[in-house]
C-alpha positions as CSV (number, residue, x, y, z in Angstrom):
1,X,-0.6,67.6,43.8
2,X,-0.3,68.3,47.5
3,X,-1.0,65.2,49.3
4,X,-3.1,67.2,52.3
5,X,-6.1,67.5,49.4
6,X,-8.0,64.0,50.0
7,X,-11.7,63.0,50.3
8,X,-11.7,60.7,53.1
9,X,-10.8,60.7,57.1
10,X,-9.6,56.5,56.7
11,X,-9.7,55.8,59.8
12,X,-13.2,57.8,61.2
13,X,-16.1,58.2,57.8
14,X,-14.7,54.6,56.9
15,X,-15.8,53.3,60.0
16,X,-18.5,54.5,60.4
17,X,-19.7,53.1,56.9
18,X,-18.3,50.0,57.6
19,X,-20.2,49.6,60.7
20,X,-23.6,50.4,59.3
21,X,-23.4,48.1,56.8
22,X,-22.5,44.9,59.2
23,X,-24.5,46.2,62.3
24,X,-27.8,46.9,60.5
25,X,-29.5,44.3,63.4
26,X,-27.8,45.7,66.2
27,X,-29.6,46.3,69.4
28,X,-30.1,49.9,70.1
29,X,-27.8,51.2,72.8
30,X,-29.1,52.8,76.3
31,X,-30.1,56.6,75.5
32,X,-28.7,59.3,78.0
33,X,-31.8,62.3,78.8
34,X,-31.4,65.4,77.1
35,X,-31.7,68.7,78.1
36,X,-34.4,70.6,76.8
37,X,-33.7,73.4,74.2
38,X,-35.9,76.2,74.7
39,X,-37.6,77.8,71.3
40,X,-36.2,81.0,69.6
41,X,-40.1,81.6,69.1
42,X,-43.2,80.3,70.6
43,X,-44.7,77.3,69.4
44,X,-47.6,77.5,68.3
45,X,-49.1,74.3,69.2
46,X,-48.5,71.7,71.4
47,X,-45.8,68.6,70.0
48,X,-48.2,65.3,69.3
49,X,-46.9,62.5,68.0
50,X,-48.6,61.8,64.6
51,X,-50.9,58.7,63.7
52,X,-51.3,58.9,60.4
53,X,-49.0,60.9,57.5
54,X,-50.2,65.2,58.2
55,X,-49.9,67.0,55.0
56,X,-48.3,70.2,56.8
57,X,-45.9,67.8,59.0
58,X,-43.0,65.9,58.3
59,X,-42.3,63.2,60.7
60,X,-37.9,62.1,60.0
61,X,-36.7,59.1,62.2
62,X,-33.5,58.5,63.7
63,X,-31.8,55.4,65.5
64,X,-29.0,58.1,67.5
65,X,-29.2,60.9,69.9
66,X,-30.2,64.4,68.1
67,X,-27.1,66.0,67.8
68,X,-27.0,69.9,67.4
69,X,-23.2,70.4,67.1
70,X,-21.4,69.0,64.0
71,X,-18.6,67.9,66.2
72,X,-20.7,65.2,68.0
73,X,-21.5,63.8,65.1
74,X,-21.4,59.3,65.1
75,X,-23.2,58.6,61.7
76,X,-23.8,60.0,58.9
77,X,-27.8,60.4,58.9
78,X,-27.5,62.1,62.4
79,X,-25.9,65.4,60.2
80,X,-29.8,65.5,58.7
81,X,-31.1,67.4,61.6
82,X,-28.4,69.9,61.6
83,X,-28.6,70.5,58.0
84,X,-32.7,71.5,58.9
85,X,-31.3,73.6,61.3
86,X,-28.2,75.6,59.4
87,X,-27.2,76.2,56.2
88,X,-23.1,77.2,54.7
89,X,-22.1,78.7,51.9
90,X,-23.3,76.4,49.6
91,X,-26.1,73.5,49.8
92,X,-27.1,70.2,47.8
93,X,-29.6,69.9,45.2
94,X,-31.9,66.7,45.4
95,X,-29.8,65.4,42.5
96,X,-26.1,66.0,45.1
97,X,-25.0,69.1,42.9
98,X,-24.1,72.1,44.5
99,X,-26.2,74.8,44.8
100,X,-26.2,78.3,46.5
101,X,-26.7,78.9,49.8
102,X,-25.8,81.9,52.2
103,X,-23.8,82.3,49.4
104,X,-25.6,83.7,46.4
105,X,-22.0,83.9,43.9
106,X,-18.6,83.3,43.9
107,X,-15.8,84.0,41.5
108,X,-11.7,83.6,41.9
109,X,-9.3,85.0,38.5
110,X,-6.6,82.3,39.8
111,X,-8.9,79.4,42.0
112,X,-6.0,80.4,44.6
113,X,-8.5,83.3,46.1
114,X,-12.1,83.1,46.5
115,X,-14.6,86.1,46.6
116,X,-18.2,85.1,47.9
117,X,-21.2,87.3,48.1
118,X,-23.4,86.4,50.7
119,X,-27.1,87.1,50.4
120,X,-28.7,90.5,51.4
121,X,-31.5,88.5,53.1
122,X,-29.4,85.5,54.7
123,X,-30.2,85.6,58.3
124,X,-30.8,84.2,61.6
125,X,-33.3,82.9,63.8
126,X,-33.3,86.1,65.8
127,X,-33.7,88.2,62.4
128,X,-29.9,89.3,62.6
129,X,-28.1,89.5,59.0
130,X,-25.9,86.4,58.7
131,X,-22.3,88.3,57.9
132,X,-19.3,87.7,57.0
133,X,-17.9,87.6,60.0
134,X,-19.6,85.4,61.4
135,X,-18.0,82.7,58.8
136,X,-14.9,84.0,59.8
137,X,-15.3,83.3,63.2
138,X,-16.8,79.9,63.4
139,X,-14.0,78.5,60.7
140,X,-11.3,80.3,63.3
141,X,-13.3,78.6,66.1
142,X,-13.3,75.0,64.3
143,X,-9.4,75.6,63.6
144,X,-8.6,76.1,67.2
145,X,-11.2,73.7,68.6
146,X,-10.5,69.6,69.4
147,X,-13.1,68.7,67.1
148,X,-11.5,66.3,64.8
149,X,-12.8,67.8,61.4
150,X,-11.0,70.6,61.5
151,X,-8.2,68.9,59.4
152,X,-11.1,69.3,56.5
153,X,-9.4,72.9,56.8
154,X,-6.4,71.1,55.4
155,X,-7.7,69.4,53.0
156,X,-9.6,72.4,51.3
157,X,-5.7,74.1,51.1
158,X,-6.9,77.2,53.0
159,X,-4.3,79.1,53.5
160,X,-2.3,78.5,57.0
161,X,-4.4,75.8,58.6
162,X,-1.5,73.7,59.4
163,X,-0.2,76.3,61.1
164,X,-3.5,77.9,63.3
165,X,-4.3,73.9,63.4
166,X,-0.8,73.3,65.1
167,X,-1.4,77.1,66.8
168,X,2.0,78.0,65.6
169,X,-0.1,80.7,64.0
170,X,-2.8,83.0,65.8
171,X,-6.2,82.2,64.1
172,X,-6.3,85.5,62.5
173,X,-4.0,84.0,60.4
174,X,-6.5,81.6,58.8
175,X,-7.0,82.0,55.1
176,X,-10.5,83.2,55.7
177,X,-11.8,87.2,56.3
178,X,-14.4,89.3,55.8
179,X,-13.7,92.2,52.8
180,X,-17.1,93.7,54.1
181,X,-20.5,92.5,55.8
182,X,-21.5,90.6,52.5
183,X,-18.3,89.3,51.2
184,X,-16.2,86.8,52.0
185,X,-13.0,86.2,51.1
186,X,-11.0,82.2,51.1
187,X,-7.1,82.7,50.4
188,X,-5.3,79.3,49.5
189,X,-2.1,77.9,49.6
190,X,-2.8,76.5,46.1
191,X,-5.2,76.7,43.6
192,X,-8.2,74.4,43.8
193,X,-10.8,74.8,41.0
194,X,-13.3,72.6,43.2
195,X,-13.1,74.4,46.3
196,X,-17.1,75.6,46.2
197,X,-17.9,71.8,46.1
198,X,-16.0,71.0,49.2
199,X,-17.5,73.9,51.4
200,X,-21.1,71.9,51.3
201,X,-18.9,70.1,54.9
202,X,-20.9,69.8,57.5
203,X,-17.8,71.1,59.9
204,X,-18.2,74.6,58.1
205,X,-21.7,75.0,58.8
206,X,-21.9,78.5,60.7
207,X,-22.4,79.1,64.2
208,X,-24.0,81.9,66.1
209,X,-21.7,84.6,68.1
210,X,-23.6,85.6,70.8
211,X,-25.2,83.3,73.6
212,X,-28.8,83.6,74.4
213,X,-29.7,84.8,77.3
214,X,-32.6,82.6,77.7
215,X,-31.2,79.1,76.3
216,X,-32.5,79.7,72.4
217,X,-30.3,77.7,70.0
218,X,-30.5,80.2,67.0
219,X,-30.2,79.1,63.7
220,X,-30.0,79.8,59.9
221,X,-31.5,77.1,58.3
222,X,-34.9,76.6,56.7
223,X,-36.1,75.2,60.0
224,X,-35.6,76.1,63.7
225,X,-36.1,74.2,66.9
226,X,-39.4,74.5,68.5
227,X,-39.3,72.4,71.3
228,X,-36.8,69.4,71.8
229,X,-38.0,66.5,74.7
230,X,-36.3,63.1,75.2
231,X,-37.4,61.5,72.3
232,X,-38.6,64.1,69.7
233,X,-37.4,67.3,68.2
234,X,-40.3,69.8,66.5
235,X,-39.1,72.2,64.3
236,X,-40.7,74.9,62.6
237,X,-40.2,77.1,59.3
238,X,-37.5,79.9,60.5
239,X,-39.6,82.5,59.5
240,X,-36.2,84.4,58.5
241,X,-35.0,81.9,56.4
242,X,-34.0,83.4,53.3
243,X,-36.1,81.4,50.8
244,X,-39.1,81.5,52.1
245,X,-41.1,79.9,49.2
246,X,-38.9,76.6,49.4
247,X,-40.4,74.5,52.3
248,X,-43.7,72.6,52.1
249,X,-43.8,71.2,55.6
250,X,-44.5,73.9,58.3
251,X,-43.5,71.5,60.5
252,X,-40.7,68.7,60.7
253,X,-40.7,66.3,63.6
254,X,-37.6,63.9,64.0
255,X,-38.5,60.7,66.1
256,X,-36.1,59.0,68.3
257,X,-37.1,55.2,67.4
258,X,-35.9,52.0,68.3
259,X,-34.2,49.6,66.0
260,X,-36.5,47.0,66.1
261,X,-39.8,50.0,65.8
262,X,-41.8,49.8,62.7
263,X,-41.6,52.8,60.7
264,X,-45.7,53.7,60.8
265,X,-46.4,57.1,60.3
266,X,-42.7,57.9,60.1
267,X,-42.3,59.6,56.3
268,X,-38.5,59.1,56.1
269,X,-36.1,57.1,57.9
270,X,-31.8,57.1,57.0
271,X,-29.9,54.3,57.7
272,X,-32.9,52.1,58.0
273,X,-32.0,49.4,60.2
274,X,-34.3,46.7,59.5
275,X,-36.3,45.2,56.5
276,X,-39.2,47.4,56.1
277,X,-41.4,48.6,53.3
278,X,-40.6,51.8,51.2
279,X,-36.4,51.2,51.3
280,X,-34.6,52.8,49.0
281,X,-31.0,52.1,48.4
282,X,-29.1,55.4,47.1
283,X,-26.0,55.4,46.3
284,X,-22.6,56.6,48.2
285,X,-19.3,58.1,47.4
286,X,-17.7,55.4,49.1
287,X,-16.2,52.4,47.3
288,X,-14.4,48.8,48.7
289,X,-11.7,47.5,46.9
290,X,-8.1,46.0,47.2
291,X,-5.0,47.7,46.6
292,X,-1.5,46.3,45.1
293,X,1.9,46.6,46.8
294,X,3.2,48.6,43.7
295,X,6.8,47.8,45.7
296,X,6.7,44.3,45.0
297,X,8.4,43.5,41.8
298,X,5.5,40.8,40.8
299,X,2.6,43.0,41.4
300,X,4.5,45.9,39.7
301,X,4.0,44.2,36.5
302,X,0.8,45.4,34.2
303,X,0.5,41.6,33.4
304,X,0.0,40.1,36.6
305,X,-2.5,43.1,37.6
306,X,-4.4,42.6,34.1
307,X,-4.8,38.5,35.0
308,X,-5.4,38.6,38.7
309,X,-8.2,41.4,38.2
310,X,-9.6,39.5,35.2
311,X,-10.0,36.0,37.3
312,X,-12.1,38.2,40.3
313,X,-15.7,36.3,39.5
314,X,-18.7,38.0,38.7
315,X,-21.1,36.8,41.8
316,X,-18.1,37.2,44.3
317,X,-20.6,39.8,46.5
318,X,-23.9,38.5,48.5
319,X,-27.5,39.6,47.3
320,X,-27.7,42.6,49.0
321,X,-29.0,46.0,48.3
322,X,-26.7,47.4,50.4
323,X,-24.0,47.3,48.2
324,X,-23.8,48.2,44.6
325,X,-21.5,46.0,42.2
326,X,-18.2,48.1,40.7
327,X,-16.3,46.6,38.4
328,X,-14.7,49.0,36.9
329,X,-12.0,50.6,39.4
330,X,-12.7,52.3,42.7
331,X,-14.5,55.4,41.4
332,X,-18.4,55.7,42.2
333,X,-20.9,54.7,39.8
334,X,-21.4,58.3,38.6
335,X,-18.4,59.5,38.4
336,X,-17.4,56.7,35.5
337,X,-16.7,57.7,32.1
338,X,-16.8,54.3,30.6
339,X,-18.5,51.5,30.2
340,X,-17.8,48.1,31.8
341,X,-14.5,46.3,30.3
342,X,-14.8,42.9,29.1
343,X,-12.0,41.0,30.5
344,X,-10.2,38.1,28.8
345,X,-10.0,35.4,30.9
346,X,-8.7,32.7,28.6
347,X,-5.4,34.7,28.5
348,X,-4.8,34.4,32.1
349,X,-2.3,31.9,31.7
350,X,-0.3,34.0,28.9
351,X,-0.4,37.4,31.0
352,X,0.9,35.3,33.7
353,X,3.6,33.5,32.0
354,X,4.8,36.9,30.3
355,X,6.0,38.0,33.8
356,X,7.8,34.4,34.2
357,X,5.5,33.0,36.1
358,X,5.3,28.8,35.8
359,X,4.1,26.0,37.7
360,X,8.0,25.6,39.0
361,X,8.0,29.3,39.9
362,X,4.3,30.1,41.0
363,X,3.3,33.3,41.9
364,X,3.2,34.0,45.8
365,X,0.6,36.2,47.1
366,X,-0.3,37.1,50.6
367,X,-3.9,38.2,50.7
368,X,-4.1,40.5,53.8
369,X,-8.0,41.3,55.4
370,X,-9.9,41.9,58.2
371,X,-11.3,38.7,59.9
372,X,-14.8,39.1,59.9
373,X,-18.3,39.1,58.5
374,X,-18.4,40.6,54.7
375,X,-14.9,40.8,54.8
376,X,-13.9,37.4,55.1
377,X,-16.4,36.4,52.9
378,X,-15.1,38.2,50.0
379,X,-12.0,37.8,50.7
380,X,-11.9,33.9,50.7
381,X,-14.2,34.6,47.0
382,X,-10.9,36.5,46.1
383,X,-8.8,33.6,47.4
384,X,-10.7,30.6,46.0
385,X,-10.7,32.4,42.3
386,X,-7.2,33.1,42.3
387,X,-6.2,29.5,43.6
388,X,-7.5,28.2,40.5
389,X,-4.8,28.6,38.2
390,X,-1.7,25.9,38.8
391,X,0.3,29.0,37.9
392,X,-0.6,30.9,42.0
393,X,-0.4,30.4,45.1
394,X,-2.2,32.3,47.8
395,X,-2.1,32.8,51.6
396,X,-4.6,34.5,53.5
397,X,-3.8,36.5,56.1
398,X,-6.8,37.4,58.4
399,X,-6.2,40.4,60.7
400,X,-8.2,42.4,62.9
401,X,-9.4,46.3,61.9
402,X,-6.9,47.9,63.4
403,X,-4.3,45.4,62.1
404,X,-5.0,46.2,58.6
405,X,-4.2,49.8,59.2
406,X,-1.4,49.5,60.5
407,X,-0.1,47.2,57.7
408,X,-1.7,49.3,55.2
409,X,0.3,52.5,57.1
410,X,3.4,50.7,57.2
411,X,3.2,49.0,53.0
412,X,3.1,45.3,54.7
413,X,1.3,44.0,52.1
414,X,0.9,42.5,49.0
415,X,-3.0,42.8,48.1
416,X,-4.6,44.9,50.9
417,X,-8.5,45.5,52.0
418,X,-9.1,48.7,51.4
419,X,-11.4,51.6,50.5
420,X,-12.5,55.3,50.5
421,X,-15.5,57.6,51.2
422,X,-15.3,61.3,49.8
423,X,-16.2,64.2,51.8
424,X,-17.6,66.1,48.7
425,X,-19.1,65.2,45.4
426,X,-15.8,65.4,42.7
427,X,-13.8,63.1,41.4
428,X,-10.6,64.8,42.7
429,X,-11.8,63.6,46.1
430,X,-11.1,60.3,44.9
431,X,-8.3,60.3,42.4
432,X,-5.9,62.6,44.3
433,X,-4.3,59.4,46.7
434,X,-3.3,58.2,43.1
435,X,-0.9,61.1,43.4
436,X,2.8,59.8,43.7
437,X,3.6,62.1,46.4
438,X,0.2,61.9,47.9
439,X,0.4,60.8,51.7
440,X,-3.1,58.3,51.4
441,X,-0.6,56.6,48.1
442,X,0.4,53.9,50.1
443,X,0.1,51.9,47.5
444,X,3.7,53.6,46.0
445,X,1.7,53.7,43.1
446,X,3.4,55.8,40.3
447,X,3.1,57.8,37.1
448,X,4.3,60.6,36.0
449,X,1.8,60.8,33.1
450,X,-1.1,60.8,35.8
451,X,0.9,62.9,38.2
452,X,1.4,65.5,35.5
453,X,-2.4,65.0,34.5
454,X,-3.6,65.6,38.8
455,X,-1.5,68.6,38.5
456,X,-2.9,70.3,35.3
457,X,-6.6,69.8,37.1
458,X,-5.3,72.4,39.7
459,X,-4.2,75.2,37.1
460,X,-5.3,78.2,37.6
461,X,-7.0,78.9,34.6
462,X,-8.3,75.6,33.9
463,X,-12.3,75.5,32.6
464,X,-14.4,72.8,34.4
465,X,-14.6,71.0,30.5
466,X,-11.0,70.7,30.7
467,X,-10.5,69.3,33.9
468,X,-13.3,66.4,33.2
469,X,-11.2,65.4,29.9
470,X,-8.0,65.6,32.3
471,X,-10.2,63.0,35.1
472,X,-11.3,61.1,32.0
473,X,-8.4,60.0,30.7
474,X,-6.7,59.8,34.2
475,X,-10.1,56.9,34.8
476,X,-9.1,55.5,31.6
477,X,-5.1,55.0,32.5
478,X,-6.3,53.7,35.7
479,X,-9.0,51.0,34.4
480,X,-6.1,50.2,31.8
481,X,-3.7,49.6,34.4
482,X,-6.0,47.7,36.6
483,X,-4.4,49.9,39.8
484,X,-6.7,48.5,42.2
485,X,-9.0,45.3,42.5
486,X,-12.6,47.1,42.1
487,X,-15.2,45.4,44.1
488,X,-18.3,47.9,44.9
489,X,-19.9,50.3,46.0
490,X,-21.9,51.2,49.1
491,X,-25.5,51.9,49.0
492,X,-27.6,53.9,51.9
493,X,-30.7,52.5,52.6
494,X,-33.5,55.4,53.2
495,X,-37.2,54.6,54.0
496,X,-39.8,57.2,52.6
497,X,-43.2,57.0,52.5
498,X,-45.0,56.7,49.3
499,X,-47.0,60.5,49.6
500,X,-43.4,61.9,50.3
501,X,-42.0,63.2,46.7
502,X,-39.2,65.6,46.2
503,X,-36.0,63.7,46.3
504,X,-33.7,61.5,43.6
505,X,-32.7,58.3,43.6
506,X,-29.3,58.9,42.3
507,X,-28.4,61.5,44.8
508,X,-25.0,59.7,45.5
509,X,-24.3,62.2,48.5
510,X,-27.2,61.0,51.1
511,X,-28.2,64.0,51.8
512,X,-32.1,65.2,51.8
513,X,-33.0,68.3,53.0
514,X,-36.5,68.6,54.6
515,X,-37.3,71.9,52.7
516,X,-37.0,69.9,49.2
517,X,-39.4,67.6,50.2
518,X,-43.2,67.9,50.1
519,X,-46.3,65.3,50.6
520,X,-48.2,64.0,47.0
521,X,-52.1,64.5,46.8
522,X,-52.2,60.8,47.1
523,X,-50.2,58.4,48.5
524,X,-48.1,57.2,45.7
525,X,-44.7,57.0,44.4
526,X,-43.8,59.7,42.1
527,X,-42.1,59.0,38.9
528,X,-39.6,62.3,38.8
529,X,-37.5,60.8,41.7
């Protein structure tokens, strides 16, 4: 396993998460004017802000600035927009599967190269055939831009990013050319049998080569921009789009809101910011959890793992549909393959004792976290339930966010804060830092069964059944093992109004495409979310 394949920027997505969750209240911050975009086509009619649900409009609100480059990108629900506006290789389905996009097939004989056949009738806003070329060139572009997801280059293996990345390479060198207008060819640097789940990154959406004379952003997606003024974007269907028959709304309207605004006559709303009516909490492929110092000759031992994980109590985390219990390991709720474990807790005391632990000779343990909010609070849970044998003896040590990375960077620890958001919908994005020789291990977790078993997942002719019963049993050793302290899972809450249908409630991903959705005869909740 090559430790640059990982789901999860630490320091940046993590964030970001992290700071939705505790800042839900926050006041909104002062707004900078935009410019105007001017429309690739005429609008038709005039932008009016909506006072009551319109069957042919959608009305999407938003809490940031509308962002039209993925590189500008602050939160997670601000990518909705530019996912209206382009479209990659691939695309979600409302249930977070991939689907195709520009890309109608793709095959590889070795998961090392990748062939894909882009469709005859992809195009852009301008009626030009999307090529590909034009792939090519934006991926070049991202390589050799400062735009920090470019490293998602890495991560997908494609063949000399490191080196274009580092521009010890020209970016013709990029893994990444066009055989002829309609097919596109991705060479690796090893083989990745999940590589068409991982090109659904916003960073790879595609970008248009020439500049507009007259200002026109020019798109790809199912929408294109209409008008843009300070505080609302209109968009209407791209009449080029290639799936014509897919979109309900002719028009979708993003609002710029206020935290504190009610959500009337606004059909959806990411992120939501305040207790409202209509709040959905879907789920995310990010988890929270705490990691062991495999390095330390106490923690090393299955025993103490088994008894410290079996003592964490079952209310430890707040009443709050903003976070989804996991106690399991540190996998999302849907990518588990087994049911919940029942622990043993009367055999605390035995496991512990095994390992030679007694009330002369307690067991030490430094409980490192970051000193606020939701932290704190769960970490003193941790601490108090722990502190209740005779046979352990904590000490909490309460450090700021930046702190706890470095710590975590350096292995100064003995039971961590810690978790991990995946940039695409596998469970490789997750269990690859389990990896010895994995860069994100800094656990210094090891096993060579589990190494061997991450390594079979990446043969090259390796069927998709075969690489689930290789993640199942790799969930199994890890749930066995107790590897990690699971806590939960985040949840994203979404308002949508009642008439609004064509979405799922499992969709773990977040992401809802305006073109999947469509407006209910009546307004009521449909029962096929």
């Amino acid at each position: 396993m090559n430790s640059k394949i990982k789901g999860i920027k630490f320091t940046t997505l993590f964030i970001m998460v992290i700071f939705s969750l505790i800042c839900l209240f926050a006041c909104e911050p002062n707004k900078p004017k935009q410019t105007p975009i001017k429309p690739s086509l005429p609008p038709t009619t005039q932008i009016e802000k909506p006072s009551t649900y319109q069957a042919e409009i959608l009305t999407r609100g938003v809490y940031d600035d509308f962002i039209l480059h993925p590189e500008k990108i602050q939160q997670p629900e601000q990518a909705a927009l530019l996912r209206d506006l382009f479209e990659g290789l691939v695309i979600y389905d409302p249930q977070g599967n991939i689907t195709a996009g520009v890309a109608e097939s793709w095959k590889s004989a070795d998961q090392k190269t990748w062939i894909f056949t882009l469709r005859n009738n992809a195009k852009w806003s301008t009626g030009e055939n999307i090529t590909a070329q034009d792939f090519v060139r934006s991926w070049q572009q991202l390589a050799l831009s400062d735009n920090p997801q470019k490293q998602f280059l890495r991560y997908m293996n494609v063949k000399n990013a490191t080196a274009v990345i580092e521009k010890t390479l020209p970016e013709q060198q990029l893994g990444v050319q066009a055989l002829d207008e309609h097919r596109l060819q991705i060479s690796l640097d090893k083989s990745t049998p999940y590589l068409p789940k991982m090109l659904v990154h916003i960073a790879l959406l595609p970008n248009y080569s020439n500049v507009d004379p007259q200002g026109h952003l020019v798109s790809n997606g199912a929408y294109q921009i209409a008008e843009q003024l300070e505080d609302y974007i209109q968009l209407s269907r791209n009449p080029y789009y290639w799936n014509e028959n897919s979109r309900s709304f002719s028009q979708v309207i993003y609002q710029r809101m206020g935290s504190s605004q009610a959500n009337r006559s606004i059909d959806i709303i990411q992120n939501v910011q305040q207790k409202v009516p209509n709040t959905h909490y879907f789920p995310q492929l990010c988890t929270y959890f705490y990691e062991f110092n495999f390095h330390d000759p106490m923690l090393k031992q299955k025993a103490v793992r088994n008894a410290l994980v079996s003592m964490v109590p079952s209310n430890i985390l707040p009443q709050s549909p903003f976070i989804m219990p996991n106690s399991i390991n540190y996998l999302p709720n849907n990518m588990q393959f087994e049911q919940e474990r029942d622990f043993e807790p009367t055999l605390v005391e035995q496991k512990l004792q095994q390992a030679g632990i007694t009330e002369q000779k307690p067991l030490n343990l430094r409980l490192t976290y970051d000193d606020n909010g939701l932290h704190k609070q769960i970490a003193e849970h941790l601490i108090r339930a722990w502190s209740q044998s005779d046979l352990i003896r904590m000490q909490a040590d309460p450090v700021s966010y930046q702190t706890l990375l470095e710590q975590r960077s350096k292995g100064d620890f003995q039971i961590i804060r810690s978790g991990w958001c995946a940039d695409y919908n596998d469970p490789s994005a997750f269990l690859s830092l389990l990896h010895s020789k994995s860069a994100d291990n800094k656990m210094g977790f090891s096993d060579k069964e589990i190494d061997l078993w991450l390594e079979q997942t990446l043969a090259s002719d390796i069927s998709d059944q075969k690489r689930t019963a290789l993640y199942r049993k790799i969930i199994e050793r890890i749930q066995q093992e107790d590897v990690v302290v699971p806590i939960f899972q985040y949840a994203m809450p979404i308002s949508i109004a009642p008439s609004i249908a064509g979405y799922n409630l499992i969709n773990p991903t977040s992401v809802i495409y305006s073109k999947d959705l469509y407006r209910l005869n009546s307004p009521k909740a449909t029962d096929t979310k």
